[in-house]
C-alpha positions as CSV (number, residue, x, y, z in Angstrom):
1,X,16.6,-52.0,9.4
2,X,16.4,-50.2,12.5
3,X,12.6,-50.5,14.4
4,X,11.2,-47.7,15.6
5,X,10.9,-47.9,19.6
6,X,7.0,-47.1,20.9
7,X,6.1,-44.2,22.8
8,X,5.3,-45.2,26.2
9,X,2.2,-43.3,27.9
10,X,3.7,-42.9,30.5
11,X,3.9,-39.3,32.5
12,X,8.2,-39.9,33.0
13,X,7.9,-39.6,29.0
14,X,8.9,-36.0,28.0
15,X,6.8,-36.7,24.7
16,X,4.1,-37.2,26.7
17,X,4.0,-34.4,28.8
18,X,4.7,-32.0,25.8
19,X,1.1,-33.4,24.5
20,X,-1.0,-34.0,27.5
21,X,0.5,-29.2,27.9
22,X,-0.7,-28.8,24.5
23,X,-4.5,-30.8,24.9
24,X,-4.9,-28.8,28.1
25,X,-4.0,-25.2,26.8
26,X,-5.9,-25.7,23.3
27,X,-9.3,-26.7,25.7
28,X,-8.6,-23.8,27.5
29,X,-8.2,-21.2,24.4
30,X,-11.3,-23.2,23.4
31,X,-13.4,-23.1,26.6
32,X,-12.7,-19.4,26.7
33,X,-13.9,-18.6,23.2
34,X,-17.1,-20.7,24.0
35,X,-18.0,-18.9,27.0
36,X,-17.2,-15.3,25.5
37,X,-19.4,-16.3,22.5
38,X,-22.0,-17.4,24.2
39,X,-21.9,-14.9,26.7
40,X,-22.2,-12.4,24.1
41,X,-25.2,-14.1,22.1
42,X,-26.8,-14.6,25.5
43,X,-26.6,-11.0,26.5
44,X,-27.7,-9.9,22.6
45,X,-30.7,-11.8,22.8
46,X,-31.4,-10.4,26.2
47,X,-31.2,-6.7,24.8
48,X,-33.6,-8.0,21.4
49,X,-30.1,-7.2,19.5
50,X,-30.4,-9.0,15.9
51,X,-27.4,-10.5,15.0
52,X,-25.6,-11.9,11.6
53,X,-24.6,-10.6,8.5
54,X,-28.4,-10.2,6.8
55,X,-27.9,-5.6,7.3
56,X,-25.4,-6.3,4.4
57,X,-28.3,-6.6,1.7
58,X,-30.5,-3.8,2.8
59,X,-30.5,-0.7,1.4
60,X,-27.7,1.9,2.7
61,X,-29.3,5.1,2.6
62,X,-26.2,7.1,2.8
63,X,-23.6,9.2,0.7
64,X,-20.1,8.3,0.3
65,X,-18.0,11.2,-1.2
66,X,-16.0,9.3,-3.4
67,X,-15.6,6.3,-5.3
68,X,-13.4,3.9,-7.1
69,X,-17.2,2.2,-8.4
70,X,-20.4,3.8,-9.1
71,X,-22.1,3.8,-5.6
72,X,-25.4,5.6,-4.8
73,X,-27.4,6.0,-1.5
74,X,-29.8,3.4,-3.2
75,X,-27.1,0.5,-2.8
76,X,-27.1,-1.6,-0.2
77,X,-24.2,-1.9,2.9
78,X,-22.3,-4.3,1.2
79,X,-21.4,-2.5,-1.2
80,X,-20.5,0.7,1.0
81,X,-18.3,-1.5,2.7
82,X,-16.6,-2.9,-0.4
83,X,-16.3,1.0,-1.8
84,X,-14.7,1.7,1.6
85,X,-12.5,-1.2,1.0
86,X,-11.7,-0.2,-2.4
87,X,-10.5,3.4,-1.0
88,X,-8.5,2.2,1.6
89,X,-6.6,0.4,-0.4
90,X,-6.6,3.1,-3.5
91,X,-4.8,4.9,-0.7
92,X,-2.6,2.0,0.7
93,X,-1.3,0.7,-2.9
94,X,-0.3,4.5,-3.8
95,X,1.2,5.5,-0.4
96,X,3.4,2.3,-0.8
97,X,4.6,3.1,-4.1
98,X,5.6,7.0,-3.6
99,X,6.6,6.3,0.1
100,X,9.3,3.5,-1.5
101,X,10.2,5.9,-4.2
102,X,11.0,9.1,-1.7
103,X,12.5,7.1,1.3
104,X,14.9,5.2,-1.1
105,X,16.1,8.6,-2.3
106,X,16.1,9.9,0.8
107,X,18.3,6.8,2.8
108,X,20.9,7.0,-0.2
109,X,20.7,11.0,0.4
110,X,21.7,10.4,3.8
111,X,24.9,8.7,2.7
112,X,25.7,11.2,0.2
113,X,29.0,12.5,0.0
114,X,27.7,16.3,-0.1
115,X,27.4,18.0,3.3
116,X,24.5,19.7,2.5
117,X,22.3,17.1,0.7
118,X,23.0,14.9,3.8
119,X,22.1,17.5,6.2
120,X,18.9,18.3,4.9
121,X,18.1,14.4,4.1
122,X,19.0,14.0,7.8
123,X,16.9,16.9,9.1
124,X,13.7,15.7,6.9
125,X,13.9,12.3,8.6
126,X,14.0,13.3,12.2
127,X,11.3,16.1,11.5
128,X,9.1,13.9,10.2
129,X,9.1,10.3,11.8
130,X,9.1,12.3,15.0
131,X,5.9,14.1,14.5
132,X,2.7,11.8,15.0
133,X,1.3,11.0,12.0
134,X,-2.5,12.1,13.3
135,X,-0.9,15.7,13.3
136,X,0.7,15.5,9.9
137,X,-2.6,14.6,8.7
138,X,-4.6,18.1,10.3
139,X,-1.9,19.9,9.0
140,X,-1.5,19.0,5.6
141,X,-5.4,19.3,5.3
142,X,-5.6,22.4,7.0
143,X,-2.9,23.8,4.1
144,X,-5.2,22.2,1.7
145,X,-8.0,24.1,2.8
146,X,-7.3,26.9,4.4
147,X,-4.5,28.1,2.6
148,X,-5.2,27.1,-0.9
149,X,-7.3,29.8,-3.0
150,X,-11.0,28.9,-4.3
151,X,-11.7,27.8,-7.4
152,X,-11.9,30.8,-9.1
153,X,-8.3,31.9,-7.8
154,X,-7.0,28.4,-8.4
155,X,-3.0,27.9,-9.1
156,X,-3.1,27.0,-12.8
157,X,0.8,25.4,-13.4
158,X,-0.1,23.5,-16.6
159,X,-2.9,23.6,-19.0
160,X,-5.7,21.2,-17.5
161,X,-4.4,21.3,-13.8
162,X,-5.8,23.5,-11.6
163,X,-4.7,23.2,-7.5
164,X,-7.5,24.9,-5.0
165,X,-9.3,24.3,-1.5
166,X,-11.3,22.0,-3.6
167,X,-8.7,19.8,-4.5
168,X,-6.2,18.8,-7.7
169,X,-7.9,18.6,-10.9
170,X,-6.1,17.0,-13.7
171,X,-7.5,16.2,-17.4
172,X,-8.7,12.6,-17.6
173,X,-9.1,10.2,-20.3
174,X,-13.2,8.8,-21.4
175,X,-14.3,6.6,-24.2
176,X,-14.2,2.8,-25.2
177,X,-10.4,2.6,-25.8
178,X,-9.7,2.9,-22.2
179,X,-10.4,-0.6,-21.7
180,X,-7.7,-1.9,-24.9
181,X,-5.4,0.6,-23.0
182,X,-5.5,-1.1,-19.8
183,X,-5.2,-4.6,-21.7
184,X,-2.0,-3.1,-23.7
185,X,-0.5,-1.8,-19.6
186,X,-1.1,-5.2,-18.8
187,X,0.7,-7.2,-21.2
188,X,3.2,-4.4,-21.2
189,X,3.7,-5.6,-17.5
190,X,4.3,-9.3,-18.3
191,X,6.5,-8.7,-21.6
192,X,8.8,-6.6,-19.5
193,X,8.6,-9.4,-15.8
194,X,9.6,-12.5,-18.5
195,X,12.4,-10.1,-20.3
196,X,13.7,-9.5,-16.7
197,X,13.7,-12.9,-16.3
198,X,15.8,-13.8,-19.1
199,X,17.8,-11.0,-18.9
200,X,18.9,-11.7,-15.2
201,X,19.7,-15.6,-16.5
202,X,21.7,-13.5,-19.7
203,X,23.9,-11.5,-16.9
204,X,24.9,-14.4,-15.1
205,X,25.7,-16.9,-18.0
206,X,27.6,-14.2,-20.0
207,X,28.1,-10.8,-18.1
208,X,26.8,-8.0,-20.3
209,X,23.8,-5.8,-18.6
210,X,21.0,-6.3,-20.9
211,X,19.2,-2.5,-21.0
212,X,16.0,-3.5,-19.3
213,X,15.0,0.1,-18.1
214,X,14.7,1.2,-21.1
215,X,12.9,-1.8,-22.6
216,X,10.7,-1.9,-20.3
217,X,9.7,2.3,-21.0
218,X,8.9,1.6,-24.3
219,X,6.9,-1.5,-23.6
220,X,5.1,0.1,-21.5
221,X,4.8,3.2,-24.0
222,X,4.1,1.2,-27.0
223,X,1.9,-1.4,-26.1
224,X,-1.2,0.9,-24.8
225,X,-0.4,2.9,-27.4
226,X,-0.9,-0.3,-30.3
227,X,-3.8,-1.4,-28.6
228,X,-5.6,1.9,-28.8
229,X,-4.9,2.2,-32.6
230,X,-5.5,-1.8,-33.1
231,X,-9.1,-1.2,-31.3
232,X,-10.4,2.1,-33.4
233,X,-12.3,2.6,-30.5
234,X,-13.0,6.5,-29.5
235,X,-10.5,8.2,-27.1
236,X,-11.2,11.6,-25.9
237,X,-8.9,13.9,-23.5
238,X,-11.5,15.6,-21.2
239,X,-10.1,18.8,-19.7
240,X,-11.7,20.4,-16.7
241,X,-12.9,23.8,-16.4
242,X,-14.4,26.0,-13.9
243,X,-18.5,26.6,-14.3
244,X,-20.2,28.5,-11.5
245,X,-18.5,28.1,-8.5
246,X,-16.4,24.7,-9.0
247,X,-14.4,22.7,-11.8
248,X,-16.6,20.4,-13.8
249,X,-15.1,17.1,-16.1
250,X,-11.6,15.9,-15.4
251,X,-10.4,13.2,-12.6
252,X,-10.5,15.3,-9.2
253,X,-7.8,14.2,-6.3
254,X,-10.1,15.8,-3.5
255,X,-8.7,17.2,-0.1
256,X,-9.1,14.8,2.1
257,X,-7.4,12.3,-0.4
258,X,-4.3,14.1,-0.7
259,X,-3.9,15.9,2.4
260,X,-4.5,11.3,3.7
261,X,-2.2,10.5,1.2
262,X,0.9,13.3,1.3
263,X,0.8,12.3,5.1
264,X,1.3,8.7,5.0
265,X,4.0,9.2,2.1
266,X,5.6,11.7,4.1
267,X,5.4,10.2,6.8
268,X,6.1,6.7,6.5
269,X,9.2,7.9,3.7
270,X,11.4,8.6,6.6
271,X,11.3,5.3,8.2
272,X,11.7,3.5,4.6
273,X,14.7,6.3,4.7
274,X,15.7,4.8,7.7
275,X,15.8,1.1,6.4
276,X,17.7,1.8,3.1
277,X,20.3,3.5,4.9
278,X,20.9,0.9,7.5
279,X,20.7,-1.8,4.8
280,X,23.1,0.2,2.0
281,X,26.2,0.3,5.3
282,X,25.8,-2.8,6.2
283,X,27.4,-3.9,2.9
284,X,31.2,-4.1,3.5
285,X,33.4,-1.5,2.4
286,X,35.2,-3.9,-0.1
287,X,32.4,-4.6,-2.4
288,X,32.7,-0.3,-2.6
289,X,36.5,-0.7,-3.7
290,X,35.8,-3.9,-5.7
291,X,33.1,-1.7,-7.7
292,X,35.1,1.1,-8.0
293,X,38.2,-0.9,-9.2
294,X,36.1,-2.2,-12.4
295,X,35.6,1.8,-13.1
296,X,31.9,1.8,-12.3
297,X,30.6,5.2,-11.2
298,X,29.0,5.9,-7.5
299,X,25.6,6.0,-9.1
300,X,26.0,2.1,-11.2
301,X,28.1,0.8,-8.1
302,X,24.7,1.7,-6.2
303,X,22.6,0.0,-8.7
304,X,24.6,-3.1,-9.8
305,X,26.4,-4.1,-6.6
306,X,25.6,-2.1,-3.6
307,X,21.6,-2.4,-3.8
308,X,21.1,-6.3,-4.7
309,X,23.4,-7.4,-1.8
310,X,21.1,-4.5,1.2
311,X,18.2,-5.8,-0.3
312,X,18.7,-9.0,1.8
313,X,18.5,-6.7,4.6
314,X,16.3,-4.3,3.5
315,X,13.3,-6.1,3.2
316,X,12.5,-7.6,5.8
317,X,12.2,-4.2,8.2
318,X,10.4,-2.7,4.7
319,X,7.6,-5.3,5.4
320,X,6.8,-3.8,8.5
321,X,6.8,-0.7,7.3
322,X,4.5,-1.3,4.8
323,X,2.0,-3.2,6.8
324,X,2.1,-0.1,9.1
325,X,1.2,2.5,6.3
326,X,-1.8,0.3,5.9
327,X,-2.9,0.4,9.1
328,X,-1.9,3.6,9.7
329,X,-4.3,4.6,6.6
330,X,-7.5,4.2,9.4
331,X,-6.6,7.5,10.8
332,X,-8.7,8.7,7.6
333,X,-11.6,8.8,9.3
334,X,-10.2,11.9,11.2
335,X,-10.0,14.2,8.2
336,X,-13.2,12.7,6.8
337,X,-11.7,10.6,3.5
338,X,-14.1,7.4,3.3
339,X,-12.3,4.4,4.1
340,X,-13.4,1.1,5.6
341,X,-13.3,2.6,9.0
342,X,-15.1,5.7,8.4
343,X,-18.3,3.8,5.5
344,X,-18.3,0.3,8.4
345,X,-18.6,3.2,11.5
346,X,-22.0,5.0,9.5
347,X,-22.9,1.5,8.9
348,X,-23.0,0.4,12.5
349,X,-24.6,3.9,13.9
350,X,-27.2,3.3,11.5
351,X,-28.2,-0.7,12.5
352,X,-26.7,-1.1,15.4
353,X,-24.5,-4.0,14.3
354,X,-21.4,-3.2,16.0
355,X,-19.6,-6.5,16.3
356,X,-20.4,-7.5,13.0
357,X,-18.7,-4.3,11.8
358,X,-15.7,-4.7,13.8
359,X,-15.0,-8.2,12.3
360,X,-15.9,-6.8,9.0
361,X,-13.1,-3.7,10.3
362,X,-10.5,-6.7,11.5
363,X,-11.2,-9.1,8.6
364,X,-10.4,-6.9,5.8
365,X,-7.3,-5.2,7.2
366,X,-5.9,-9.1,8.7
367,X,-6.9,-9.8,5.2
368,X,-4.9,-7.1,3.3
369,X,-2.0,-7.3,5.8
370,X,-1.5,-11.2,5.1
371,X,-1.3,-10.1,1.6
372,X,1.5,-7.9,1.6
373,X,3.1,-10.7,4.0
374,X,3.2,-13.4,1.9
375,X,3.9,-10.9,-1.1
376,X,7.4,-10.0,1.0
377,X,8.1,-13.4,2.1
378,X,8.3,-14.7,-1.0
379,X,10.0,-11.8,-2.5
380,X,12.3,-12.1,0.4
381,X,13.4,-15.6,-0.2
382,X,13.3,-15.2,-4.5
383,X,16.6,-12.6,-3.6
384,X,17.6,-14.7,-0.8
385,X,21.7,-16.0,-1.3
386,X,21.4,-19.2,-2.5
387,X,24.6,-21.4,-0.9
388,X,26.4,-23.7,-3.7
């Protein structure tokens, strides 16, 4: 049994330089966070500047136009704050989704054997990663409410939808039922993630493609739909119409919430455009011909082989690109939609705690963007090739 020889403190000792670096440099990060702290208590105290976290319990005393929960000027500052929260992330969940959904067409447009398709595909995507964002934002709102009719002149497409300067209104569901709906999405959600599961161990053990698109439709179909009629709890369809001079009942997407979220999809879609394409070529040519030798068409070639091998490659760049829709989701505040940035910045005009609000500002997005991290990672490494 071999015995371990003991470090030697001794400055010739490389180990012991590499620590005595890293003492010094920590004391130093540390000395210089003391004095800025202190400095900055020192010079809040000098000013009679109240400091801590006590504003969040007092009443708030302002309006916020719109809310995932019931909020009312009566409410206190924490609860603004977790109402902007909720909206920047009603926002950030949404513009994720659709931004996916668009730039994945979009990239695989790009490669698309028709001239014109990949022409306009290829035009979209310089257009629109190439104008700043801030822009896309004034002018999507401006269309929204300069250019839209008022609400009695509103587009009606569909019965129940009416489009105007005041914003998309769409029929909305109310009663008690809601609640066993939500339940029945849920477990509509898990059946279908554990059939995956066993369908993807089925594919490799045997071969055959298990339908999983389709069972996972009608789960997601049938289940809210069993747990409504299982419950017998009222469900009511509750259409909008227009009284006076706006639309009353109905769910109301209001201007500054689509024109914030059409730019951020629009936006970001062309980068994720970007990514897919980049990831789609950099699969070889023979696993193209190897696809198309089994008789597969283009479109279950893309699905089947193509996709599942650029996904290695594809999601790490998507990570960023996420994380940057997030972030880019504080530019609200510019068309007036109340996120966190816009409810903390009333919050700090009105009691003067402005570094509290920052770190509230800094916590929440570190806080959301370490989410979507570790999300990613470990989606990363569950598609990541395993070597045998």
């Amino acid at each position: 049994m071999r015995k371990t020889r003991r470090r030697r403190l001794s400055w010739s000792d490389p180990g012991t330089r590499s620590l005595i670096y890293q003492a010094l440099v920590l004391g130093l990060v540390g000395l210089c966070a003391w004095y800025l702290v202190s400095n900055t208590l020192h010079n809040l105290s000098v000013r009679n500047i109240s400091t801590g976290f006590g504003f969040l319990r007092r009443e708030a005393g302002f309006a916020i136009g719109e809310s995932v929960i019931d909020y009312t000027p009566a409410d206190t500052y924490g609860r603004a704050i977790w109402v902007g929260i909720l909206n920047t992330l009603r926002v950030s969940v949404l513009g994720i989704v659709l931004a996916t959904l668009l730039g994945t067409l979009l990239g695989i447009a790009r490669l698309s054997r028709n001239w014109l398709v990949s022409r306009v595909a290829n035009a979209y995507i310089e257009v629109m990663r190439n104008v700043p964002l801030l822009l896309q934002l004034f002018f999507w709102y401006a269309i929204i409410t300069e250019v839209m009719p008022g609400p009695r002149q509103a587009l009606h497409p569909v019965a129940g939808v009416f489009i105007s300067n005041r914003g998309l209104k769409l029929p909305s569901l109310q009663g008690d039922a809601l609640d066993w709906i939500l339940a029945g999405l849920g477990v509509a959600i898990v059946l279908a993630m554990l059939i995956a599961h066993w369908a993807r161990k089925r594919q490799d053990a045997t071969g055959q493609v298990f339908p999983l698109g389709r069972v996972a439709l009608g789960l997601l179909l049938v289940c809210p739909a069993a747990a409504w009629l299982f419950s017998g709890a009222p469900l009511s369809l509750n259409m909008p119409e227009l009284r006076g001079f706006n639309f009353v009942g109905g769910v109301t997407l209001t201007p500054e919430f689509a024109a914030l979220l059409a730019g951020l999809v629009i936006y970001t879609s062309a980068f994720v455009a970007e990514v897919v394409r980049s990831g789609i070529q950099s699969v070889g040519r023979g696993q193209w011909e190897a696809a198309g030798s089994l008789g597969l068409s283009r479109a279950r070639m893309l699905r089947l082989v193509i996709l599942p091998q650029a996904l290695r490659v594809i999601v790490p760049p998507m990570t960023s690109q996420y994380l940057n829709l997030t972030k880019n989701s504080s530019l609200a505040v510019a068309i007036g939609y109340p996120d966190i940035v816009s409810v903390v910045n009333t919050t700090l005009n009105q009691t003067g705690q402005a570094i509290e609000g920052i770190l509230i500002i800094m916590a929440a997005y570190l806080t959301v963007s370490l989410s979507i991290s570790l999300f990613m990672n470990w989606y990363n490494r569950r598609i990541a090739l395993v070597e045998r």
